[in-house]
N, CA, C and O atoms as a GROMACS GRO file, in nm:
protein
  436
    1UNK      N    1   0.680  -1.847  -1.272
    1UNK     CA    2   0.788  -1.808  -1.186
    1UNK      C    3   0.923  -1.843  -1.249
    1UNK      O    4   1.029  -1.780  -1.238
    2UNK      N    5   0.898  -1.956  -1.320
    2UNK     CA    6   1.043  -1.939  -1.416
    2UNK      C    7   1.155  -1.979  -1.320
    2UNK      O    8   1.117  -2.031  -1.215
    3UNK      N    9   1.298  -1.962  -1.341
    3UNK     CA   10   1.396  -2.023  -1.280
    3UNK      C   11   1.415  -1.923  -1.174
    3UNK      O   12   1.494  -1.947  -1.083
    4UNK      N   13   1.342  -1.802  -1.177
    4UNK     CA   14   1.358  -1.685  -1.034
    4UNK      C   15   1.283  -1.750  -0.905
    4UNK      O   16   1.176  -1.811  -0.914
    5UNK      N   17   1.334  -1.733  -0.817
    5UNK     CA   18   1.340  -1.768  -0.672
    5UNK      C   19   1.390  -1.880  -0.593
    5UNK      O   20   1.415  -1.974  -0.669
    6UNK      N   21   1.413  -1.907  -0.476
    6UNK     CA   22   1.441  -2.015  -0.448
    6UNK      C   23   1.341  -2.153  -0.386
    6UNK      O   24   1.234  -2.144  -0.326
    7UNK      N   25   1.400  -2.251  -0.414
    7UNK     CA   26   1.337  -2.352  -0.370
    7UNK      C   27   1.360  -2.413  -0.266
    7UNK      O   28   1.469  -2.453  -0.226
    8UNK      N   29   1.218  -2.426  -0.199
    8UNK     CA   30   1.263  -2.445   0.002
    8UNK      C   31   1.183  -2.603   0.019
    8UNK      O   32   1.069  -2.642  -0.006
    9UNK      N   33   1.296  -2.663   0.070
    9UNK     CA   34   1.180  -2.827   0.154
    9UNK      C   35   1.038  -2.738   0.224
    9UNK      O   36   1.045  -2.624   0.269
   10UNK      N   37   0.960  -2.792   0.220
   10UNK     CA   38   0.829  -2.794   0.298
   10UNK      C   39   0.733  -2.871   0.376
   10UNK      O   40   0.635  -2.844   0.445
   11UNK      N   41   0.822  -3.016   0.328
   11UNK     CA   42   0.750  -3.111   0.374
   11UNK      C   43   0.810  -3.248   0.279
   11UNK      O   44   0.871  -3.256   0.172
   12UNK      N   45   0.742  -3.386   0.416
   12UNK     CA   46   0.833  -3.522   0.341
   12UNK      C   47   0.711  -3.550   0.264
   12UNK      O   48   0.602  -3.498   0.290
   13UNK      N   49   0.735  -3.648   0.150
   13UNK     CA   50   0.650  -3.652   0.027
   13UNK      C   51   0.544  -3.754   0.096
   13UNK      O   52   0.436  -3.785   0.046
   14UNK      N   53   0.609  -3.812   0.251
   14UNK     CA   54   0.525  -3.909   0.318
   14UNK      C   55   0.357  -3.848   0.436
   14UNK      O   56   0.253  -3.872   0.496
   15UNK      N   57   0.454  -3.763   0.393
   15UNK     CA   58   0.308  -3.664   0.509
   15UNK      C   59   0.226  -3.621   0.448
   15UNK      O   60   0.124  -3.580   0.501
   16UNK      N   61   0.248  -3.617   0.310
   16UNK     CA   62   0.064  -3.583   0.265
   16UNK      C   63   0.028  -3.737   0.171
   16UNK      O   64   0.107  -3.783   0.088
   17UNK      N   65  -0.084  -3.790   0.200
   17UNK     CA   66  -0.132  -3.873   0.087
   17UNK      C   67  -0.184  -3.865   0.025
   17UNK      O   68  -0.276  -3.786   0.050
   18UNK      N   69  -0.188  -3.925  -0.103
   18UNK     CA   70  -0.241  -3.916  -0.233
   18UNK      C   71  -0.385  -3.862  -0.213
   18UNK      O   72  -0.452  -3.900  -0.117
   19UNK      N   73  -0.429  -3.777  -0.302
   19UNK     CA   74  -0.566  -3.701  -0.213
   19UNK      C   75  -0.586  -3.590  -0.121
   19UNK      O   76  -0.690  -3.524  -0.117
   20UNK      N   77  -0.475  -3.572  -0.042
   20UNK     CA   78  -0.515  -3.514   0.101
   20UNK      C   79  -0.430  -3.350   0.052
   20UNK      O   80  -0.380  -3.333  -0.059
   21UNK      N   81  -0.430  -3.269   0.138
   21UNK     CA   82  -0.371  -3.117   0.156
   21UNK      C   83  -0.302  -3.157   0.252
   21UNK      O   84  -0.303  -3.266   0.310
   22UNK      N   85  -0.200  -3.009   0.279
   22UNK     CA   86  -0.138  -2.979   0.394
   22UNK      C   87  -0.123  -2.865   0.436
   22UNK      O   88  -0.030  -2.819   0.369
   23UNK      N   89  -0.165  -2.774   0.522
   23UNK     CA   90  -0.109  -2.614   0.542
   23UNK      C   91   0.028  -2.622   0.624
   23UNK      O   92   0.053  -2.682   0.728
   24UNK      N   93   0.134  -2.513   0.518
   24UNK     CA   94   0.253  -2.514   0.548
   24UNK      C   95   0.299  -2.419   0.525
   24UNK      O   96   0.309  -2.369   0.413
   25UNK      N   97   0.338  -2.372   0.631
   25UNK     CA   98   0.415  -2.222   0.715
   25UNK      C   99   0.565  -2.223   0.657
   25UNK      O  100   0.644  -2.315   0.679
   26UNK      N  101   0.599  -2.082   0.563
   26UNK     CA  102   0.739  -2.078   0.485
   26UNK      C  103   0.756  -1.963   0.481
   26UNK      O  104   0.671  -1.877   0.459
   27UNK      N  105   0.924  -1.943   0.512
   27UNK     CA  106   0.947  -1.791   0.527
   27UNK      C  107   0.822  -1.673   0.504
   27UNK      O  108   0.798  -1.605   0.404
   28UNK      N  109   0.762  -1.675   0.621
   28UNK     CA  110   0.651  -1.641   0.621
   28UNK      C  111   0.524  -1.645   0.520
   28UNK      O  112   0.445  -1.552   0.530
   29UNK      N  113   0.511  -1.697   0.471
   29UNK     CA  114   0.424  -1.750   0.403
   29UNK      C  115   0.303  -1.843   0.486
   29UNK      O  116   0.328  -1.893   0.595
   30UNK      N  117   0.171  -1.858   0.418
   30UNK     CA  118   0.104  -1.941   0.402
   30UNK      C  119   0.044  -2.026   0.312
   30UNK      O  120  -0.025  -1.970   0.227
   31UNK      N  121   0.053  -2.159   0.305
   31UNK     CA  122   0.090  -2.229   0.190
   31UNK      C  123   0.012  -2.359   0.206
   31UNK      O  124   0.016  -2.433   0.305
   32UNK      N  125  -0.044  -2.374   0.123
   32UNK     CA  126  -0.141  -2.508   0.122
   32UNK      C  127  -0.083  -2.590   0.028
   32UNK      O  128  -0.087  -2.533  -0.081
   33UNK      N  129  -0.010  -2.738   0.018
   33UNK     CA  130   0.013  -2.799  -0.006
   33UNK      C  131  -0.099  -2.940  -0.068
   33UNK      O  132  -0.185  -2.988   0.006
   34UNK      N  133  -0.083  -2.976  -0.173
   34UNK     CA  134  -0.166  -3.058  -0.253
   34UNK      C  135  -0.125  -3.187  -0.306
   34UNK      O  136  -0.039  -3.183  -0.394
   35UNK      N  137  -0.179  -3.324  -0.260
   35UNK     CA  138  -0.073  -3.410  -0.349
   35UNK      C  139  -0.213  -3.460  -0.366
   35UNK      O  140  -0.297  -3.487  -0.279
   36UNK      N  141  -0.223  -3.466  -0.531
   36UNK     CA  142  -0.379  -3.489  -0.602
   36UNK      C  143  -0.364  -3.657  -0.637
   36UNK      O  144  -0.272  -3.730  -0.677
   37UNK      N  145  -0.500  -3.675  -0.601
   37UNK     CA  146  -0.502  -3.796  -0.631
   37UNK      C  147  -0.441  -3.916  -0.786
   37UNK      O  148  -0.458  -4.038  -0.786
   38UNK      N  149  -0.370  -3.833  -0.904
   38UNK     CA  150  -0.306  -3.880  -0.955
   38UNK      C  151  -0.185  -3.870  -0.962
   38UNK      O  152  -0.137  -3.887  -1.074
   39UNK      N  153  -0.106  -3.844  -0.866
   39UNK     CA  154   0.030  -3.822  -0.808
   39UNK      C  155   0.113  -3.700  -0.811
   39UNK      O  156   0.228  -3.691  -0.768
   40UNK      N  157   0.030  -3.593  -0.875
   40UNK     CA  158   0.063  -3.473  -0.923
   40UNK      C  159   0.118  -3.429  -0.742
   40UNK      O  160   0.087  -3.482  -0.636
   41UNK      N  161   0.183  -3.347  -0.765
   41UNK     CA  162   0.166  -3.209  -0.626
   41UNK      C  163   0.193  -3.085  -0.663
   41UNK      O  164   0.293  -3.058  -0.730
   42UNK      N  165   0.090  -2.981  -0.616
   42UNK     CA  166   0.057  -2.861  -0.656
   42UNK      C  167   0.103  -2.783  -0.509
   42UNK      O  168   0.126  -2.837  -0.401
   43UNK      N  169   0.106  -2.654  -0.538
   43UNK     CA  170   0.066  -2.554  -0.383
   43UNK      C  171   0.027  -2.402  -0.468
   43UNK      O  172   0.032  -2.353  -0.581
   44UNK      N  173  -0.004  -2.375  -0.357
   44UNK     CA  174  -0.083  -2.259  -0.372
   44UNK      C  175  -0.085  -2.157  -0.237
   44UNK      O  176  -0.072  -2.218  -0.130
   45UNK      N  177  -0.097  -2.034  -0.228
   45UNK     CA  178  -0.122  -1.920  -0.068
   45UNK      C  179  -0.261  -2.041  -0.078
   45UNK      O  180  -0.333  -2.092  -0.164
   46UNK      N  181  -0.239  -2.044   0.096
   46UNK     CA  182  -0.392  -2.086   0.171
   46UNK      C  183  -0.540  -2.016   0.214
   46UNK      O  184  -0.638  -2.067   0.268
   47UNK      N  185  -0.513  -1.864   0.165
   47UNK     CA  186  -0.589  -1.798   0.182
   47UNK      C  187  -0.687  -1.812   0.021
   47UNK      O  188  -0.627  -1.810  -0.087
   48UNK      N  189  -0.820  -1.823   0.027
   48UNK     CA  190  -0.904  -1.776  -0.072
   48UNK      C  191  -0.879  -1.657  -0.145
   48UNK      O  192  -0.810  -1.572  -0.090
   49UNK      N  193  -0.927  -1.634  -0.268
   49UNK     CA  194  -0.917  -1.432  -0.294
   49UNK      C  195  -1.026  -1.387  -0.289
   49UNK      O  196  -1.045  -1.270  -0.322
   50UNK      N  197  -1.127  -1.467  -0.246
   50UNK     CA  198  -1.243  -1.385  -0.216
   50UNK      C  199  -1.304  -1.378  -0.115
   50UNK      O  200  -1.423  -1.347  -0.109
   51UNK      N  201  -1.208  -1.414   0.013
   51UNK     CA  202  -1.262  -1.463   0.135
   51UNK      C  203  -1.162  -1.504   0.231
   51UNK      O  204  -1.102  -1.609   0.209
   52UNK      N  205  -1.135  -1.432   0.338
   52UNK     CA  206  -1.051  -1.498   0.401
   52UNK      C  207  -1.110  -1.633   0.495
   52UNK      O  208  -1.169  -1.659   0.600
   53UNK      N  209  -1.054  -1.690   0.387
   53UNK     CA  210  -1.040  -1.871   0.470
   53UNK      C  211  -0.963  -1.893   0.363
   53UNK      O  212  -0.927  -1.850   0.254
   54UNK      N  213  -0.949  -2.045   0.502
   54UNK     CA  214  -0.814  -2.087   0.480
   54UNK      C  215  -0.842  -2.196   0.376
   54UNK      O  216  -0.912  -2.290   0.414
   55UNK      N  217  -0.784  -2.196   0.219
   55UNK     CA  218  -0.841  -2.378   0.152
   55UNK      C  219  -0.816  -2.498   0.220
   55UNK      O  220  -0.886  -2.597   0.244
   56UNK      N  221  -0.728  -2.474   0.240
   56UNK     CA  222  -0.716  -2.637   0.345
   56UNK      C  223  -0.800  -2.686   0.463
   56UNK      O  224  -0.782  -2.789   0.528
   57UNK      N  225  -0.904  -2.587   0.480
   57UNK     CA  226  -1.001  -2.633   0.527
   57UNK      C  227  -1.141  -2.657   0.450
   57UNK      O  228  -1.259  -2.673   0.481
   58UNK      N  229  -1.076  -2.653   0.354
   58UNK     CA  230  -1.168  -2.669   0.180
   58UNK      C  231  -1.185  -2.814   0.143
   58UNK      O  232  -1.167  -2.893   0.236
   59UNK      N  233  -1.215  -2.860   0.035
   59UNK     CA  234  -1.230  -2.946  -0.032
   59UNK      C  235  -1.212  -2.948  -0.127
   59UNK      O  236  -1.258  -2.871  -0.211
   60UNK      N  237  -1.111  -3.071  -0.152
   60UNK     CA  238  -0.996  -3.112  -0.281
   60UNK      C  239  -1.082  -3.214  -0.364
   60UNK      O  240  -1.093  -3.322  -0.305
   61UNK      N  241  -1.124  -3.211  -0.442
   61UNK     CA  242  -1.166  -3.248  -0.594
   61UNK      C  243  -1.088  -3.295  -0.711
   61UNK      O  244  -1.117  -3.226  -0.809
   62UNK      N  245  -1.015  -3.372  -0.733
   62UNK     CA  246  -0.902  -3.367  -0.841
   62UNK      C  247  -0.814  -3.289  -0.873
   62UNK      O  248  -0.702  -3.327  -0.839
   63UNK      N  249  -0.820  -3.175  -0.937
   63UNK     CA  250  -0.727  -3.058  -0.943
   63UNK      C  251  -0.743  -2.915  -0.902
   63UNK      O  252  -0.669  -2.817  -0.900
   64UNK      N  253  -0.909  -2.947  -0.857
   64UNK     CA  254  -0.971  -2.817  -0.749
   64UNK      C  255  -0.945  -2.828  -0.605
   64UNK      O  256  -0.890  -2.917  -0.540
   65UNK      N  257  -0.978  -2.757  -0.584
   65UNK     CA  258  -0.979  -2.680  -0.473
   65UNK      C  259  -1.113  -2.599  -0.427
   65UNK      O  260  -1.120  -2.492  -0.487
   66UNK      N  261  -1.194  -2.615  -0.360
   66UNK     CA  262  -1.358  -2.567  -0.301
   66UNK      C  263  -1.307  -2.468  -0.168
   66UNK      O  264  -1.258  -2.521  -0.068
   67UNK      N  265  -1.322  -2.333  -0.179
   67UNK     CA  266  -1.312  -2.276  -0.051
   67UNK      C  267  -1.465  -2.289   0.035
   67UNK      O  268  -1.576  -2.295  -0.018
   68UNK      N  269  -1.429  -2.292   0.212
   68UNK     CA  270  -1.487  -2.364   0.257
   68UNK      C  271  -1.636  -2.244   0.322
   68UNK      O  272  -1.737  -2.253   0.391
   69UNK      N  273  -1.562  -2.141   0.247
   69UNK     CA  274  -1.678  -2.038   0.289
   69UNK      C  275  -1.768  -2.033   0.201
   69UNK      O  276  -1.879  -2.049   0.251
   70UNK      N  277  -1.771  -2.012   0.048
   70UNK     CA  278  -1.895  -1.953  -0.038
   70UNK      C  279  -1.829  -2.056  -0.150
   70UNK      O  280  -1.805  -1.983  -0.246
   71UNK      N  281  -1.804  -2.144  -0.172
   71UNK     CA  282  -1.811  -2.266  -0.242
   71UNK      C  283  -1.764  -2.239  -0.373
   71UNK      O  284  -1.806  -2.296  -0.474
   72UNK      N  285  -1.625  -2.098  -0.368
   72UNK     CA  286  -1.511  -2.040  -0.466
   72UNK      C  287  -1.460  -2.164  -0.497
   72UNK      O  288  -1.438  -2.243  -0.406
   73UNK      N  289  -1.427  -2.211  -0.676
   73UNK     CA  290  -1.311  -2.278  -0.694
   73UNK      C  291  -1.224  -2.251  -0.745
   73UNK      O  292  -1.229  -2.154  -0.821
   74UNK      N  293  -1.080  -2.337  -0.722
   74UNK     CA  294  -0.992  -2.315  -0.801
   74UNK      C  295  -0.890  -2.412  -0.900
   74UNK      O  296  -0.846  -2.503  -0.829
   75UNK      N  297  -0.851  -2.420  -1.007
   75UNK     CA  298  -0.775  -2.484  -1.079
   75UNK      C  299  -0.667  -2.538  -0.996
   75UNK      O  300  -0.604  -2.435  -0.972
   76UNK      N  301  -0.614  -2.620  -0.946
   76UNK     CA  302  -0.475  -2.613  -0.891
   76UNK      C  303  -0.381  -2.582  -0.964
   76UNK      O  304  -0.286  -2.530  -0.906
   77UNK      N  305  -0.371  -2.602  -1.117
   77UNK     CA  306  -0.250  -2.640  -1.202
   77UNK      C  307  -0.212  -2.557  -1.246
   77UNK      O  308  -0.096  -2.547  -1.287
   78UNK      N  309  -0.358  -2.411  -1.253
   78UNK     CA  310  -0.337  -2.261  -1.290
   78UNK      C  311  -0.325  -2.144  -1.194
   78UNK      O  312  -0.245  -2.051  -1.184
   79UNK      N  313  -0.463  -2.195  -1.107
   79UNK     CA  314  -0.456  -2.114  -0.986
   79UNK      C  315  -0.610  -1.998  -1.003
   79UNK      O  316  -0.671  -1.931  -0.920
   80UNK      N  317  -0.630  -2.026  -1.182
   80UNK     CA  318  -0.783  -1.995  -1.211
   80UNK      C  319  -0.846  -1.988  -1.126
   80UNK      O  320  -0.804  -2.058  -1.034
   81UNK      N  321  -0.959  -1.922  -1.098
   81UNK     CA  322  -1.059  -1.937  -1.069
   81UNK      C  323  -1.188  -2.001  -1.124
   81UNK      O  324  -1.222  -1.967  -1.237
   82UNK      N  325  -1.256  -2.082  -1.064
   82UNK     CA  326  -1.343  -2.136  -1.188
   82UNK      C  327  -1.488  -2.062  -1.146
   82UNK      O  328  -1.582  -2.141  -1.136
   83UNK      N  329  -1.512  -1.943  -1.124
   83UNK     CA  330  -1.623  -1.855  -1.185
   83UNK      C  331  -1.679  -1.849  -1.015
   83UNK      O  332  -1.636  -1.915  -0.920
   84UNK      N  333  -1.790  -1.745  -1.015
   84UNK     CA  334  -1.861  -1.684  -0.888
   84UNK      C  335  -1.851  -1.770  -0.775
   84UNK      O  336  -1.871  -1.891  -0.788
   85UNK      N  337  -1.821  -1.717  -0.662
   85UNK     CA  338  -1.741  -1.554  -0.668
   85UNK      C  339  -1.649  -1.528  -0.659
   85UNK      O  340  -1.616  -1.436  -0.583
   86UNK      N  341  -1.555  -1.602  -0.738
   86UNK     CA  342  -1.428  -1.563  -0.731
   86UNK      C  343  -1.400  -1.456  -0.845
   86UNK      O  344  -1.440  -1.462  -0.961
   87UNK      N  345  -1.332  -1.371  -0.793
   87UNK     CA  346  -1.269  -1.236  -0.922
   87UNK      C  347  -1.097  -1.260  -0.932
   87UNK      O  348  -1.013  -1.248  -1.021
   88UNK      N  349  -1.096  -1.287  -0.837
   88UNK     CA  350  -0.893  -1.335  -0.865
   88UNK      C  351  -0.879  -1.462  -0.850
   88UNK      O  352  -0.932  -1.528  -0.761
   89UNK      N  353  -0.798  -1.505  -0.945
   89UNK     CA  354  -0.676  -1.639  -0.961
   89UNK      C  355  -0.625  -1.616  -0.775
   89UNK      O  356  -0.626  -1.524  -0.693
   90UNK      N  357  -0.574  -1.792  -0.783
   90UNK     CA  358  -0.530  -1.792  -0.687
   90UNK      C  359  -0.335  -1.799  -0.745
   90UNK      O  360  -0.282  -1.842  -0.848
   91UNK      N  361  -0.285  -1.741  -0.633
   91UNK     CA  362  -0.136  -1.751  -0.642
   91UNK      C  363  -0.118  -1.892  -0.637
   91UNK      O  364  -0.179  -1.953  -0.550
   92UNK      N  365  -0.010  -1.982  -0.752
   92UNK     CA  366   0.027  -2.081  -0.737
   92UNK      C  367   0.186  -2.119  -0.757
   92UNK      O  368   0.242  -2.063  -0.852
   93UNK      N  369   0.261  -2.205  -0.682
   93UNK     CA  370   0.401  -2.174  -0.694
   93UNK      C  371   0.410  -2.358  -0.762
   93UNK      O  372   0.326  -2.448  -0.762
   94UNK      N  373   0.554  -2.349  -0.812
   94UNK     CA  374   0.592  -2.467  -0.859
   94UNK      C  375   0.626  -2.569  -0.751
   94UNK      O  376   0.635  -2.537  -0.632
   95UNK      N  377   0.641  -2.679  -0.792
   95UNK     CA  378   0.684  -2.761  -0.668
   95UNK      C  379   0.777  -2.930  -0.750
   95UNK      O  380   0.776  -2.970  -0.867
   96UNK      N  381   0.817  -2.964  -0.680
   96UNK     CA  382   0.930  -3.086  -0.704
   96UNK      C  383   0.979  -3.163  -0.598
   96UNK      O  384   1.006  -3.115  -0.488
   97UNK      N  385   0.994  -3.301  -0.633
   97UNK     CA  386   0.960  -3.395  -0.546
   97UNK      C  387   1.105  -3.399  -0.522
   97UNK      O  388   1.141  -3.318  -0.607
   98UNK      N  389   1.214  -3.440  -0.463
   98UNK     CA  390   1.353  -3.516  -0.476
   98UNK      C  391   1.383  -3.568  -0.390
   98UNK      O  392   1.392  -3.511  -0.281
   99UNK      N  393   1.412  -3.700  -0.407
   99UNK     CA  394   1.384  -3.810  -0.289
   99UNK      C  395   1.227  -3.817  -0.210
   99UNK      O  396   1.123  -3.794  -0.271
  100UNK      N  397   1.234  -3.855  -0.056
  100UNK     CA  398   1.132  -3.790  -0.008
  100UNK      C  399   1.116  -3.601   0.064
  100UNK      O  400   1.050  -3.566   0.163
  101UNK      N  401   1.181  -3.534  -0.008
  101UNK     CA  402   1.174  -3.390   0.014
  101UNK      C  403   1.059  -3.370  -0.078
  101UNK      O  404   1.045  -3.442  -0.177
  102UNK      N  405   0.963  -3.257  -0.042
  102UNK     CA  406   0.876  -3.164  -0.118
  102UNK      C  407   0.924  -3.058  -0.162
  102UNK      O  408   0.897  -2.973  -0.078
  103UNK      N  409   0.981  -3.012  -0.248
  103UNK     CA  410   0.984  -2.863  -0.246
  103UNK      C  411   0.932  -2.774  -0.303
  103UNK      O  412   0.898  -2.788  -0.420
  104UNK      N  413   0.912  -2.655  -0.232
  104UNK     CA  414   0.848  -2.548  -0.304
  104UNK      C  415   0.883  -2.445  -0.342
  104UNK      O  416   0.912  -2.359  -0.259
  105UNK      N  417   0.894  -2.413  -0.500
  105UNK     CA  418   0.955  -2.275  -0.552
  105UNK      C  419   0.906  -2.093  -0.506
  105UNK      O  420   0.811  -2.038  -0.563
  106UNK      N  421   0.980  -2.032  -0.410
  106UNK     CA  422   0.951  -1.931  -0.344
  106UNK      C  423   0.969  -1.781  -0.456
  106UNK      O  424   1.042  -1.784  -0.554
  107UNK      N  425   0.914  -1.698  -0.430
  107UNK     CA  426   0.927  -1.574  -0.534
  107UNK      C  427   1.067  -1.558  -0.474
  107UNK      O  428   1.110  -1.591  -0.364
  108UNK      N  429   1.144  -1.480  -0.611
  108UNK     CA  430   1.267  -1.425  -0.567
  108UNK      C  431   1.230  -1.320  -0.482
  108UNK      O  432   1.133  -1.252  -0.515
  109UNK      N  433   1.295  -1.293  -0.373
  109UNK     CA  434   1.354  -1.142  -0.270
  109UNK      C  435   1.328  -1.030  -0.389
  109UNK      O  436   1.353  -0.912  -0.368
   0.00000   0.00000   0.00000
């Protein structure tokens, strides 16, 4: 995504813990929020691509992601897919901590 779009708060860096997700609603968007157990934070759309469900009702693995229907994974850091049955990458956006703000880099308009 590069320096195109803007970057929106989404959340305090205190509401997700180390480990855990968050689903988070952004200019219309749906957005699953990730702060991985080595302090990283990722996001990603909350929808699967091979299934509508939601990941955040998934299971977080280090830098995966397990959708909670047919046991699809995904890379967080790429958005890969890591093999059957997934056929599409998942959308993944940038993100940055400042202070306790989360933010998340939105596609440009």
């Amino acid at each position: 995504m590069g320096d195109e779009g803007k970057w929106v708060v989404v959340a305090a860096a205190g509401d997700v813990a180390k480990g855990a997700m968050k689903a988070v609603g952004v200019a219309g968007l749906d957005l699953a929020l990730y702060h991985l157990a080595d302090g990283t934070w990722c996001a990603s759309d909350n929808l699967c691509t091979h299934a509508a469900a939601r990941l955040t009702d998934g299971w977080l693995e280090g830098c995966t992601i397990e959708c909670p229907l047919h046991a699809g994974r995904f890379d967080l850091r790429t958005g890969a897919g890591q093999g059957a049955p997934i056929e599409d990458d998942l959308l993944v956006y940038p993100v940055r901590v400042e202070g306790d703000d989360v933010l998340v880099q939105l596609p440009a308009d």
